[in-house]
C-alpha positions, 0 to 999 in steps of 0.5 A, spaced: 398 883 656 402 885 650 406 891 649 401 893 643 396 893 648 399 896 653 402 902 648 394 902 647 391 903 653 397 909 655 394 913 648 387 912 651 390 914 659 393 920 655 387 923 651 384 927 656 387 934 658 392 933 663 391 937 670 396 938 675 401 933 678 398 933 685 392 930 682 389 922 682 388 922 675 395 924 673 399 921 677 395 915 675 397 917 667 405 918 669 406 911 673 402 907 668 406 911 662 412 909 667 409 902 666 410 901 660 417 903 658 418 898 664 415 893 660 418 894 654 425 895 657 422 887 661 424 892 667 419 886 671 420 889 678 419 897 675 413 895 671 410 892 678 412 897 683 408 902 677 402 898 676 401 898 683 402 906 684 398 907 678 393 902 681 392 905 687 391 912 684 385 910 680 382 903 683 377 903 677 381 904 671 380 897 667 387 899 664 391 900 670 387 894 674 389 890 668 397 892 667 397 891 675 395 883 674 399 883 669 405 884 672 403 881 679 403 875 675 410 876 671 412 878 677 410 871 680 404 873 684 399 868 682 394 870 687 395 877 686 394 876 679 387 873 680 386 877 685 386 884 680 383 881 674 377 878 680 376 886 681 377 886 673 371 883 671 367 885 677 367 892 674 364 889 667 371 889 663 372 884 659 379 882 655 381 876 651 385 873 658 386 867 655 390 869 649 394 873 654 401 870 654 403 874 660 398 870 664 401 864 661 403 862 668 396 861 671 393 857 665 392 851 669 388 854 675 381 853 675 380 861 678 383 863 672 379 859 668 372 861 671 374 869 671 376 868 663 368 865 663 366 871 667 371 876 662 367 872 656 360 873 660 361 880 661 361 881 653 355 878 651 350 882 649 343 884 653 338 887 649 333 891 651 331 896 647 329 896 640 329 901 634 325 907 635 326 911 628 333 911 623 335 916 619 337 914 613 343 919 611 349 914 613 354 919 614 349 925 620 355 923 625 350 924 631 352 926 638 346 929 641 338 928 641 333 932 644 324 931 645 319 936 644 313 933 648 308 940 646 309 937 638 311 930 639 318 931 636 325 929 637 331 933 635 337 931 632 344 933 630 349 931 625 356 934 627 358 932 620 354 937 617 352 941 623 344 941 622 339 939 626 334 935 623 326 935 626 324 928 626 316 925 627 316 918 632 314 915 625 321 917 622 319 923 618 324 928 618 326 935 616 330 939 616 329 944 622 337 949 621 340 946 614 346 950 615 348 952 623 351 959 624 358 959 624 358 953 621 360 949 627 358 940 631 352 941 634 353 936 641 348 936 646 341 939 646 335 940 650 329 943 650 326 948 654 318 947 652 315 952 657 319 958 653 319 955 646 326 954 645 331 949 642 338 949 646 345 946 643 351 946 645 356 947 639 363 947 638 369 947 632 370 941 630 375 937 625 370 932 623 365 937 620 364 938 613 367 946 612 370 946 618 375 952 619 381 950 623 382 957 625 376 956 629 379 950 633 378 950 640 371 955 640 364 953 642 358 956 644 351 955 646 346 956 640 338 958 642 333 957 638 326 960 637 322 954 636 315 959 634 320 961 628 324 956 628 330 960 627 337 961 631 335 966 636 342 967 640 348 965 640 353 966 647 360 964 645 365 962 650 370 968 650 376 966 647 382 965 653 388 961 650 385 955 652 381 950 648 374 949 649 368 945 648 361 944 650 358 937 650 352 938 654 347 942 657 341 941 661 335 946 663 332 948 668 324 949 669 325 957 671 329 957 664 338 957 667 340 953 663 347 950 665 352 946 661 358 942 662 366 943 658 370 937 656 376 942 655 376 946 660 375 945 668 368 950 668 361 949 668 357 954 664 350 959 666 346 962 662 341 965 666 334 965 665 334 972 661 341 973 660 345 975 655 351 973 655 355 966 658 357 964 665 363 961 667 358 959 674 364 954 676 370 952 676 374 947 680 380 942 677 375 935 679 372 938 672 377 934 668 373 931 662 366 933 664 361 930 659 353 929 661 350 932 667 342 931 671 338 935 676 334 932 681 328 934 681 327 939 686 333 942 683 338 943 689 343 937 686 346 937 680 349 930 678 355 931 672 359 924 669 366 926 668 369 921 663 376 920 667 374 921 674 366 918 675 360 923 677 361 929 681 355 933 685 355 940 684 350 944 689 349 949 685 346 955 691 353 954 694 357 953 688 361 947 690 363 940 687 365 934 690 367 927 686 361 922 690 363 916 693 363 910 690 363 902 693 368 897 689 363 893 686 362 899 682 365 902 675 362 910 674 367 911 669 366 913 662 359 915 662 357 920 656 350 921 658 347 922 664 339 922 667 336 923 673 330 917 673 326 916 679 331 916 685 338 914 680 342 916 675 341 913 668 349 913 664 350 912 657 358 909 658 362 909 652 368 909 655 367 902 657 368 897 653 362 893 652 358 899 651 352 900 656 346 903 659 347 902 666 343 905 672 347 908 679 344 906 685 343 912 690 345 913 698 338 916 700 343 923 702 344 921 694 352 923 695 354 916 694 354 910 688 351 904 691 351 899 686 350 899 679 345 895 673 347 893 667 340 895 663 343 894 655 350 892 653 353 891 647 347 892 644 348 889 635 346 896 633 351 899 637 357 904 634 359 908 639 352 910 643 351 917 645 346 922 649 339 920 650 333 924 651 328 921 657 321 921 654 315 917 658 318 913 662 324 911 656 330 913 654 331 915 647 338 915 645 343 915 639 345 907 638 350 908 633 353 916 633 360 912 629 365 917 632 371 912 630 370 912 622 371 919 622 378 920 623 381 927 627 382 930 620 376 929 618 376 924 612 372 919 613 376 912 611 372 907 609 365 910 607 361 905 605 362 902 611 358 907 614 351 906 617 344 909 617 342 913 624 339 908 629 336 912 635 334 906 640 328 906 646 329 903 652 322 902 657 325 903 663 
């Protein structure tokens, strides 16, 4: 591993909030932090004796399992390197080993060879879906979409522009709020059909044109009337000192809706009815929350959070538990997350290739089996987001181009930016 890669691969270990030192995940992030000056001092012992520590606190972390093969091998643990970058692979990661002059060591042996064949493997593309509909404006970045089954028409935000356009399966669009109000991303959303009306979850975000940096870190959830088409209520997050941002929501048939904060350790209810936002529950396992799915009868709800996997909320009891999860599978760096006939159906960005993957539930349903790769590296990916399932397909944004939008908001190269494609995979 070259120091550049590792100085990457900490950024990303540092990009979500930090919790807690007697946490996993950032004990995890300070042994690989202390990795890396090991690394970088060629401190080779201290690089191990970290990469193990970081290691053993988050087992299915691509980052610190491959900073784990790299020092065993530096450190003369040939085994043991192949042994790291055997669980590597295994997990779908993929990395350019061959070229890799940390493991200059092993390149006479056969095992490493074939991993690095199966590391190319798991780069290649699986396409299963094909174009739903784009949107022909390059620059919507769309983060969210959701399906209105009583007049057969998606929705769709632009975080850029924060609008959310009406679109026929046909690809004809129009604009169902040119301007939201406050002016705020539109992110998450979902419909709620018995009751008419448009959820989204919003937030203040430097990437959208117009934004007002005295409104950082605020969000708030928006109802729409869809018999007028007009915002109905807004429920704001209180402000408490602390940034917030509500990614996703999801609603219930009695008409709850919940919704999830990658900011703040809380899961949010608006109850059927209500006026105002409810912090339903709070509990440091919500790190960095992003999707989140209920089973059908409602007593289960899954929630993926990007830097610990999927979590199980029982919502009469207002608890929350991260699930087991075998070896063989990475529940990490999942966006969306879908409840589809007895498994759960991510959206993992945070994986790179991206895919669509289905989780393998325990009947108890309280533990990950194993995993399918449904899609992956799909050639119309840049950056895939959230979907909608709809008879029996996932619908879902192919390309939201999340990374040509810099945290200032400038947009560096705008004629590198493509046409919103929305893509449909038969499930």
């Amino acid at each position: 591993m070259t120091i550049v890669r590792m100085l990457v691969l900490a950024t990303v270990l540092a990009s979500v909030p930090a919790v807690a030192q007697s946490d996993p995940v950032a004990e995890s992030r300070a042994h690989y932090r202390a990795a890396v000056r090991a690394y970088e001092a060629h401190d080779l012992p201290g690089f191990l004796e970290h990469a193990r520590a970081a290691q053993a606190r988050r087992p299915a972390h691509g980052g610190v399992i491959y900073a784990l093969a790299s020092a065993l091998a530096l450190n003369g643990d040939a085994a043991g390197a192949l042994a790291a970058l055997e669980h590597f692979a295994s997990l779908g990661y993929s990395a350019d080993v061959a070229a890799d002059s940390d493991f200059a060591g092993l390149r006479n042996d056969e095992a490493y060879a074939e991993l690095a064949r199966r590391m190319e493997h798991n780069r290649a593309p699986i396409v299963a879906s094909g174009v739903a509909f784009e949107l022909p404006q390059p620059d919507l970045l769309s983060e969210g979409i959701a399906y209105d089954p009583r007049e057969d028409v998606f929705y769709v935000g632009s975080v850029r522009h924060a609008k959310i356009l009406r679109v026929t399966r046909r690809g004809a669009v129009t604009e169902l709020a040119p301007r939201l109000p406050g002016g705020w991303a539109p992110l998450g959303l979902t419909v709620d059909g018995t009751r008419h009306a448009l959820w989204v979850a919003t937030g203040a975000l430097a990437q959208t044109a117009g934004y007002d940096a005295a409104d950082s870190g605020r969000s708030a959830i928006l109802r729409f009337d869809l018999h007028s088409d007009r915002p109905a209520r807004r429920y704001l997050v209180p402000s408490d000192g602390n940034p917030h941002l509500i990614g996703d929501l999801v609603v219930t048939r009695g008409g709850d809706v919940y919704a999830t904060d990658s900011r703040a350790p809380v899961l949010y209810r608006i109850p059927a009815g209500g006026d105002s936002l409810e912090r339903f529950l709070e509990s440091p396992l919500l790190l960095s929350a992003q999707g989140l799915a209920f089973t059908p009868d409602e007593r289960t709800l899954y929630v993926a959070d990007y830097a610990r996997g999927i979590l199980r909320v029982d919502p009469a009891r207002r608890s929350v538990s991260l699930m087991e999860t075998a070896d063989s599978v990475l529940a990490l760096g999942v966006d969306g997350l879908y409840f589809h006939r007895g498994s759960l159906l991510g959206i993992q960005n945070g994986v790179t290739p991206h895919r669509v993957v289905r989780f393998a539930l325990d009947p108890d349903g309280d533990r990950l089996l194993g995993l399918k790769t449904l899609e992956r590296a799909h050639p119309r990916y840049h950056e895939p987001t959230l979907g909608v399932l709809v008879n029996n397909r996932l619908y879902y944004i192919g390309n939201s181009q999340w990374d040509r939008f810099g945290e200032d908001g400038r947009i560096a190269s705008p004629e590198s930016l493509e046409p919103t494609v929305v893509l449909r995979l038969p499930l």
